[in-house]
C-alpha positions, 0 to 999 in steps of 0.5 A: 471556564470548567463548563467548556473544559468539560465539555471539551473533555466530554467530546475526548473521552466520547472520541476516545471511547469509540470502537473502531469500524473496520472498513471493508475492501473499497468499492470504488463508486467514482468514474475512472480518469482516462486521459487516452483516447483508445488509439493513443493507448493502443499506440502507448501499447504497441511502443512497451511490445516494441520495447519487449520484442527488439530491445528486450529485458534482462533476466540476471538470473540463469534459472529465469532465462532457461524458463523463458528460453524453454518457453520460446523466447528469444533468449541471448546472454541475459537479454530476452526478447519476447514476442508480443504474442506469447507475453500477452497469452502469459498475462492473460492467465494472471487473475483480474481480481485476487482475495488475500485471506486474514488470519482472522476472516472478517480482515479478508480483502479483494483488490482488483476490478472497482476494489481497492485496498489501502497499506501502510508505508514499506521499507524505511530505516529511519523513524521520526519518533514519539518525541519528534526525533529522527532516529535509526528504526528497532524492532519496538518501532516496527511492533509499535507500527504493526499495532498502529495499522491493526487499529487503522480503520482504513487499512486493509493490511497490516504491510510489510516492512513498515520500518527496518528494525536495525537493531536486529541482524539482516539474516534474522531480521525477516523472521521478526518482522513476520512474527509481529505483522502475524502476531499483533495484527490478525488483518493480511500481509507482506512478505520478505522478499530479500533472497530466497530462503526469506521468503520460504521462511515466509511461506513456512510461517503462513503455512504454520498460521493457515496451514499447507493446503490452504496457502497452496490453495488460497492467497494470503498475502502480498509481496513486493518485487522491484524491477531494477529500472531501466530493464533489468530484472535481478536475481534477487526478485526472481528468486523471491517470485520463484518462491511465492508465486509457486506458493499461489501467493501474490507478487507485485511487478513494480518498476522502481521509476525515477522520471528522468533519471531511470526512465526517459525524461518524458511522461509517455516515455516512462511509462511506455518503458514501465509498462513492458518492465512490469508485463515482462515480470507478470508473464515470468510468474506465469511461467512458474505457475499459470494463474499465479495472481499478479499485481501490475504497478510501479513506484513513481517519482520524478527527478529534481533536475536541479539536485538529482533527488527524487520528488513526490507530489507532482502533476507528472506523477499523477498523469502517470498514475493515470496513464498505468490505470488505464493500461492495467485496465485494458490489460485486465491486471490489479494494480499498484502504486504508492499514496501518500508520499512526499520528500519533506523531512517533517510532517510540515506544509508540504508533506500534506500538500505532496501526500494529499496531491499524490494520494488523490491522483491515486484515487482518481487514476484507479489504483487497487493496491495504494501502497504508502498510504500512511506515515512516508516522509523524506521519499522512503527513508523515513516512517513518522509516527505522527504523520502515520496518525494523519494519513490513517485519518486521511485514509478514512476519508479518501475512503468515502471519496472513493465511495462516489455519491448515494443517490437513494438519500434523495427521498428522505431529505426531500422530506426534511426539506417540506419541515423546515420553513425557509430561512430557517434551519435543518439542525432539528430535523428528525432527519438530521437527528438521525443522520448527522454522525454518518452525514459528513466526515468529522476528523478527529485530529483536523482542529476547527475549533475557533483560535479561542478554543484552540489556544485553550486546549493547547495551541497544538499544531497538527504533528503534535496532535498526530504524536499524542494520537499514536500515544494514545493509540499504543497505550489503548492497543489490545492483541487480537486472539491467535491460536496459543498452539501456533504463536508458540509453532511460530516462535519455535520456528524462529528459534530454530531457523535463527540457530541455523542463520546465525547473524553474518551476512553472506 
């Protein structure tokens, strides 16, 4: 029994010791999954300009319908009406593939074309914690989560709001929150985006890191901006559009679609209508700043229509995902959308069936951007330490999914296969020797151990393992370098905005 446990210790220590790899920027080797033929899109196409040009959007902003009423749109009340012509010159000054630079320039990524990145979940005010709890999220949380993606071999950003850290005042908030996503990950991210003066708070604390020229001149991260679905563009993402895309930073366009509810109770539909929705907010960036690098996307789910709530995981959400890709592509546009996500409040059976359907339709349809890769339950509400753990794991092999198949191994097996007599075996091969550890994925926090070894080492279901894995992870975190001049540059700017601020929320 002592021999097994220790060699059962032996491979946990070997796990345990193992330097992270962090994975580049993903170039994608799978074909795309086109589910239209080149009529039919151009048809899906003609319907989103027919949207923009007869019934038009709503710019709920008197600064954002003077630019478009001074760039030639027909403009009446809030409602703006753009001709297909001038939407399609305005997106085509957009960039097809964007470089968002790290503080640390090995963690600097290019999405766009055949490459993807990968993020962690945004927005939750809830966390289901170390001991299993659901619980309001604080400031702790948010850092622990920050630590979590810096270690995440497969997460290209460190993200945005990876939880609302309730325990800090709405007006400050932002300030804390780009604080530890710059202070305890050196990899790029995501911008507050609430009003405003966040996000030039923002941008001044980039420009502190980068330095004024180079964030003017470079992109180095990227903020999310929700269409308030159906047509209708607020005052509050404009004004955070204003505010980065004239900085030369990056927005996402993302219609925030509930199939059925915001959108028509169609697929074709719903996307017909998202797609004008996210054009429309591409070409308003370029009114700010022609070239102003643009993510086009959305946030998907469809609606229960027995209960009214939002569903993740359906075979609708993935035809839409695909249906978006295609479109960006034919737009020449990166884009968005959201991965492992799910309704289910735990980290049970079907939070991994919807997470992995949701991602894989993801992967398939082409995404550059795959926000929500990691820790999503309970449709956003929530952000699961274990769950985080899970999907990091999944991420590493999505990751070699999307790498597509190496056709130059072929030589080298050929000759393992002339050593091996039939009926034999391959597991002594020099071949083998050399390639078992890169040959196939081997999860970590999977269990393929026979019931007898399992029940041994502690009957451990796959939310406890994920939960002792952030244990882990969190305990073994070391910071990544920053300049000592600008942590305190940072943390005296913080101080200083926060006495202006205050803590009311106007």
């Amino acid at each position: 029994m002592s021999a097994r446990s220790g060699g059962r210790d032996a491979r946990q220590k070997l796990r345990s010791d193992r330097t992270v790899t962090y994975l580049p920027s993903l170039e994608r080797g799978l074909p795309y999954m086109d589910l239209l033929s080149p009529d039919d899109l151009l048809r899906l196409h003609n319907i989103s300009m027919q949207i923009l040009e007869e019934i038009g959007i709503e710019f709920r902003d008197d600064e954002a319908v003077e630019m478009w009423r001074a760039a030639g749109a027909d403009v009446t009340g809030q409602r703006v009406r753009i001709d297909r012509n001038q939407l399609l010159e305005l997106v085509a000054k957009a960039p097809e593939t964007i470089t968002v630079h790290a503080r640390n320039p090995a963690r600097t990524v290019t999405l766009g074309g055949r490459k993807t990145i990968f993020t962690p979940a945004y927005g939750s005010p809830n966390v289901l914690d170390l001991e299993g709890k659901r619980r309001n999220a604080t400031i702790e949380d948010f850092v622990n989560f920050a630590k979590l993606a810096y270690q995440a071999p497969a997460m290209h950003m460190t993200g945005g709001v990876l939880c609302e850290p309730m325990d800090i005042a709405v007006p400050k908030r932002h300030l804390h929150m780009n604080y530890s996503l710059i202070r305890y990950s050196d990899k790029p991210f995501m911008g507050a985006v609430t009003s405003r003066e966040r996000a030039e708070d923002t941008v001044a604390m980039a420009k502190i890191v980068f330095g004024d020229e180079f964030v003017n001149n470079n992109t180095v991260m990227v903020s999310l901006a929700n269409c308030n679905s159906p047509l209708v563009w607020d005052a509050t993402m404009l004004d955070a559009v204003k505010v980065y895309s004239a900085n030369n930073q990056a927005m996402i366009f993302a219609p925030f679609v509930l199939g059925g509810a915001s959108t028509p109770a169609s697929t074709v539909a719903a996307v017909a209508q998202l797609n004008a929705e996210a054009l429309a907010g591409v070409a308003f960036a370029q009114l700010i700043r022609p070239g102003a690098p643009c993510i086009y996307g959305q946030w998907l789910a469809t609606v229960s229509m027995k209960s009214g709530a939002p569903m993740a995981g359906t075979p609708e959400i993935c035809h839409m995902n695909m249906l978006v890709g295609q479109l960006a592509r034919h737009y020449k546009l990166p884009w968005r959308c959201s991965g492992s996500n799910t309704s289910s409040k735990l980290v049970d059976a079907q939070a991994g069936y919807e997470a992995a359907r949701n991602m894989y339709g993801a992967l398939i349809a082409g995404a550059n951007f795959v926000l929500s890769s990691t820790g999503y339950l309970e449709a956003a509400l929530t952000q699961s330490y274990s769950k985080f753990m899970l999907d990091a794991e999944q991420m590493v092999m999505f990751y070699k999914l999307g790498q597509g198949i190496v056709m130059r191994e072929m030589d080298e097996t050929l000759d393992a296969i002339r050593q091996s007599e039939p009926g034999s075996h391959y597991l002594g091969t020099e071949h083998t020797l050399k390639n078992f550890e890169q040959a196939f994925f081997v999860p970590d926090l999977m269990n393929h151990d026979s019931f007898e070894q399992w029940s041994f080492a502690g009957a451990k279901d796959a939310n406890t393992r994920g939960r002792d894995a952030a244990v882990r992870a969190l305990k073994e975190y070391e910071a990544p370098p920053i300049d000592e001049a600008i942590d305190e540059e940072l943390l005296d700017f913080m101080k200083r905005r926060e006495l202006v601020i205050g803590d009311a929320v106007l």
